[in-house]
DSSP file (Angstrom, degrees, kcal/mol; ACC not computed):
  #  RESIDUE AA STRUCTURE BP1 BP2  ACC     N-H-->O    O-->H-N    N-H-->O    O-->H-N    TCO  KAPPA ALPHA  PHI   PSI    X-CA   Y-CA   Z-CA
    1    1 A X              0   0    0      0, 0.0    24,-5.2     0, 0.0     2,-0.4   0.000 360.0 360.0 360.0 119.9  106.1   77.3  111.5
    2    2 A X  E     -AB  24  53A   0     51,-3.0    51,-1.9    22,-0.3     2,-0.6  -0.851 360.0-150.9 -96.6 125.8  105.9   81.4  111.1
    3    3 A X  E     +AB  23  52A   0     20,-2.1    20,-0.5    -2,-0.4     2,-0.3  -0.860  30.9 168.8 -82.6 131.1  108.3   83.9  111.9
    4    4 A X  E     +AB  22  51A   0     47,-2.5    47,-1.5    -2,-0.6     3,-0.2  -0.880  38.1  42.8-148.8-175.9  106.7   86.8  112.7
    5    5 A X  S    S-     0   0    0     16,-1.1     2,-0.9    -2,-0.3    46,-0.3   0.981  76.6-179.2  34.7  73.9  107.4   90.7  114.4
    6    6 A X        -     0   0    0     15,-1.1     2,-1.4    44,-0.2    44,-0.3  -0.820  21.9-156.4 -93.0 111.7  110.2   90.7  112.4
    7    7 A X        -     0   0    0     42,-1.0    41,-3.5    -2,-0.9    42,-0.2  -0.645   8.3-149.7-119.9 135.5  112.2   93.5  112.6
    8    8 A X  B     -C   47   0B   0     -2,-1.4     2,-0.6    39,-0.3    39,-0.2  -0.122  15.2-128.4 -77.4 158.8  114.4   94.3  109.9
    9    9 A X        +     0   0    0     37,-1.1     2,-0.5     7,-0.0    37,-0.5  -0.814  50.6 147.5-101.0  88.0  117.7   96.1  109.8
   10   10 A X        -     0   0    0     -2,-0.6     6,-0.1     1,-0.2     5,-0.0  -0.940  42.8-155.6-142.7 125.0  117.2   98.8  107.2
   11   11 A X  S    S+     0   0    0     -2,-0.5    -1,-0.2     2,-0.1     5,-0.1   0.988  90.8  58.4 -51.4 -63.4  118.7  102.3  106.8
   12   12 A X  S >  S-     0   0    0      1,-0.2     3,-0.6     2,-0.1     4,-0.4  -0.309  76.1-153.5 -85.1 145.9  115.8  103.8  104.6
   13   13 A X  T 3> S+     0   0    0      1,-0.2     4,-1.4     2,-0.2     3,-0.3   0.632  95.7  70.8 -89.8  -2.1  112.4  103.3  107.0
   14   14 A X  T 34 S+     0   0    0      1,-0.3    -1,-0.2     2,-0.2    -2,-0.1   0.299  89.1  56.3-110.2  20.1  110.8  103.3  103.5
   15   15 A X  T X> S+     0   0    0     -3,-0.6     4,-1.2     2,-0.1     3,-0.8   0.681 100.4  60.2-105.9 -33.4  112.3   99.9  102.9
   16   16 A X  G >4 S+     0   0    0     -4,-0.4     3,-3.4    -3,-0.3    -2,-0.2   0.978  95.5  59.8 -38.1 -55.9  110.6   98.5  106.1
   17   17 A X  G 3< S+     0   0    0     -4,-1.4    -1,-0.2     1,-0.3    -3,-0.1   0.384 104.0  47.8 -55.6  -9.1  107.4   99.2  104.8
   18   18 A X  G <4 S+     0   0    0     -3,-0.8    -1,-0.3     2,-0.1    -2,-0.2   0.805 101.8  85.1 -89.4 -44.5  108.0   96.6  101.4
   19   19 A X  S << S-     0   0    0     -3,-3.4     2,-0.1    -4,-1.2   -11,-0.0  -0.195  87.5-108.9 -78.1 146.0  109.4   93.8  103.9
   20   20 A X        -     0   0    0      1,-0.2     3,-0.2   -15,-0.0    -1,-0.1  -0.493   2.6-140.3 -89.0 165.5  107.1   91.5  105.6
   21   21 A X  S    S+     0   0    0      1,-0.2   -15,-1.1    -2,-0.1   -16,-1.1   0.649  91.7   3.8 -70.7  -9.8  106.1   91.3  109.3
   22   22 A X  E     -A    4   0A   0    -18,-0.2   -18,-0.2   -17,-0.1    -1,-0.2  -0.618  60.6-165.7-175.3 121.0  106.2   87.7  108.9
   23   23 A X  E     -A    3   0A   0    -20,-0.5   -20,-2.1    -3,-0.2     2,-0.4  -0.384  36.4-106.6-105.9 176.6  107.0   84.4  106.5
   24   24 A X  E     -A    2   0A   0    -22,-0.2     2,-0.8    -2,-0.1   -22,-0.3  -0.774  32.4-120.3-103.1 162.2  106.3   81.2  106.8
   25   25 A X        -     0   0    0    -24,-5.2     4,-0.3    -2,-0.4     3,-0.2  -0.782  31.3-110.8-108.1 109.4  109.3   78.8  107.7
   26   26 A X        -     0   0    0     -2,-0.8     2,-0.7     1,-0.2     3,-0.2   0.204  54.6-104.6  -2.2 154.8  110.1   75.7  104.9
   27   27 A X  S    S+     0   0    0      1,-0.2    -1,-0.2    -3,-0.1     3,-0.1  -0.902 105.4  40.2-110.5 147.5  108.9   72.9  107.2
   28   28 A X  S    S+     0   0    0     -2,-0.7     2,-0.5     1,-0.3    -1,-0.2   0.119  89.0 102.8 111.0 -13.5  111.9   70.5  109.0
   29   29 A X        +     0   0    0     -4,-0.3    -1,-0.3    -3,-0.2     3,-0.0  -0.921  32.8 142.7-118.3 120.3  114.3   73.9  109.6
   30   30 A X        +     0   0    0     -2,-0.5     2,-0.5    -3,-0.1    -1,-0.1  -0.182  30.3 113.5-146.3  19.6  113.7   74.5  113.4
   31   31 A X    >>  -     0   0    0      1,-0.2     3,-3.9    -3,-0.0     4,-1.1  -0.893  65.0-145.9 -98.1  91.8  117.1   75.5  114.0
   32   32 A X  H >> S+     0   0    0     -2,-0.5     4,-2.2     1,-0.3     3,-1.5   0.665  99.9  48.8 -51.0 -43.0  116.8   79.4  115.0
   33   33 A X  H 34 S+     0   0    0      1,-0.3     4,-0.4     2,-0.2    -1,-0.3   0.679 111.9  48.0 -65.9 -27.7  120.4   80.1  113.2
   34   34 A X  H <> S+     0   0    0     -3,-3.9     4,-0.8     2,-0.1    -1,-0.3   0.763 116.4  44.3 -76.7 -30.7  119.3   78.2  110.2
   35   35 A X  H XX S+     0   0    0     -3,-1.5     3,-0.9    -4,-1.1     4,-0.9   0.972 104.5  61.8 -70.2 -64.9  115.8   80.3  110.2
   36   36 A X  H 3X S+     0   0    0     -4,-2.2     4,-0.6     1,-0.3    -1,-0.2   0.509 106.5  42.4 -54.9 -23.2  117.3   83.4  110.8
   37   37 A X  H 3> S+     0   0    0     -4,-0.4     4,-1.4    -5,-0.2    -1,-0.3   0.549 106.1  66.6-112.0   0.6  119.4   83.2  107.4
   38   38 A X  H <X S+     0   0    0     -3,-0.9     4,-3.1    -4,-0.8    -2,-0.2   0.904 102.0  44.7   6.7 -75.0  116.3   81.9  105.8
   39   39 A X  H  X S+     0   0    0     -4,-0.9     4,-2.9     2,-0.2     6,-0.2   0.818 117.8  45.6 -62.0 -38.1  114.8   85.3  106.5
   40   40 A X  H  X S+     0   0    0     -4,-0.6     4,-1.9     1,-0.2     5,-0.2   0.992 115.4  45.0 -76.7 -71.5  118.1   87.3  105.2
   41   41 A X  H  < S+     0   0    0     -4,-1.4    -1,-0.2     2,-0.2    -2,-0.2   0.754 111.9  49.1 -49.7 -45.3  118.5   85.4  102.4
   42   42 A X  H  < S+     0   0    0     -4,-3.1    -1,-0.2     1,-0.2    -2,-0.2   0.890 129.3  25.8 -38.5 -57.2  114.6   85.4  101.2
   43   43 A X  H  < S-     0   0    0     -4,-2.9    -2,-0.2     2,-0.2    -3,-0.2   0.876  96.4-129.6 -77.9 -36.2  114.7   89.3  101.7
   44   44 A X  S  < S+     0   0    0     -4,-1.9     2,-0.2     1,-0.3    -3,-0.2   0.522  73.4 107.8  25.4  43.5  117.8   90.4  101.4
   45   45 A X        -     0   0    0     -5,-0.2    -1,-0.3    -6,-0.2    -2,-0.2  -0.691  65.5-134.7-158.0 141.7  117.7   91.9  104.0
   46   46 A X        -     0   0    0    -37,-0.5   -37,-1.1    -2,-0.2     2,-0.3  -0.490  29.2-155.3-107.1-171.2  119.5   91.4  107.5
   47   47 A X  B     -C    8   0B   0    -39,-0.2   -39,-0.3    -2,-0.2     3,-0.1  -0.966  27.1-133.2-160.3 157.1  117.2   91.8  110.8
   48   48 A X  S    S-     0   0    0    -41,-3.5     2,-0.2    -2,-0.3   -40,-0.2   0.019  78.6 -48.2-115.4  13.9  117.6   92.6  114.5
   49   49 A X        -     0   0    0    -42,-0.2   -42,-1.0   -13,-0.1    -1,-0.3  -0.648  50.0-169.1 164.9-173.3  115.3   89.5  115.8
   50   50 A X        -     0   0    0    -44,-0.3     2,-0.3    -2,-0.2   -44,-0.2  -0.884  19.2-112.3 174.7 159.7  112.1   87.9  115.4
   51   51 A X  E     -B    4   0A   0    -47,-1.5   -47,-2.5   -46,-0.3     2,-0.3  -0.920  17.9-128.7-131.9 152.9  109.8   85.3  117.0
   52   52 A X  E     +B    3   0A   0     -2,-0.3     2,-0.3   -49,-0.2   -49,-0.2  -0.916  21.9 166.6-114.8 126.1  108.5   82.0  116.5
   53   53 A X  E     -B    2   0A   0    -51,-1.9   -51,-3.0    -2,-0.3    -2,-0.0  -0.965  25.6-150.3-127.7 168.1  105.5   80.4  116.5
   54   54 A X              0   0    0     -2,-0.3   -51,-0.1     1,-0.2    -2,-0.0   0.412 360.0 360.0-101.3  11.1  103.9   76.9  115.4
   55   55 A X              0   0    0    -53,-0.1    -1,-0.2   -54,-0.0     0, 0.0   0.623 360.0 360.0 -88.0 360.0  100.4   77.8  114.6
């Protein structure tokens, strides 16, 4: 599974530009609330949403 068009929660815009648009998700965590501090934790970073797909 990839998360991807993530967009991050970042004061400086020059911090988007380092994060990626999209990771891939550990396989077996398919729980969006579990994902979603995945992303935060990976990056350090918090985010205002993202989307899922299984390809």
């Amino acid at each position: 599974m990839k998360a991807y068009n993530i967009i991050w929660d970042v004061d400086d815009p020059a911090d988007q530009e380092n994060l990626p648009t999209e990771m891939e998700i550990p396989e077996g965590m398919t729980d969006e609330d579990e994902i979603s501090d995945y992303l935060s934790d990976e990056t350090g970073f918090c985010h205002k949403g993202f989307a899922l797909s299984t390809d």
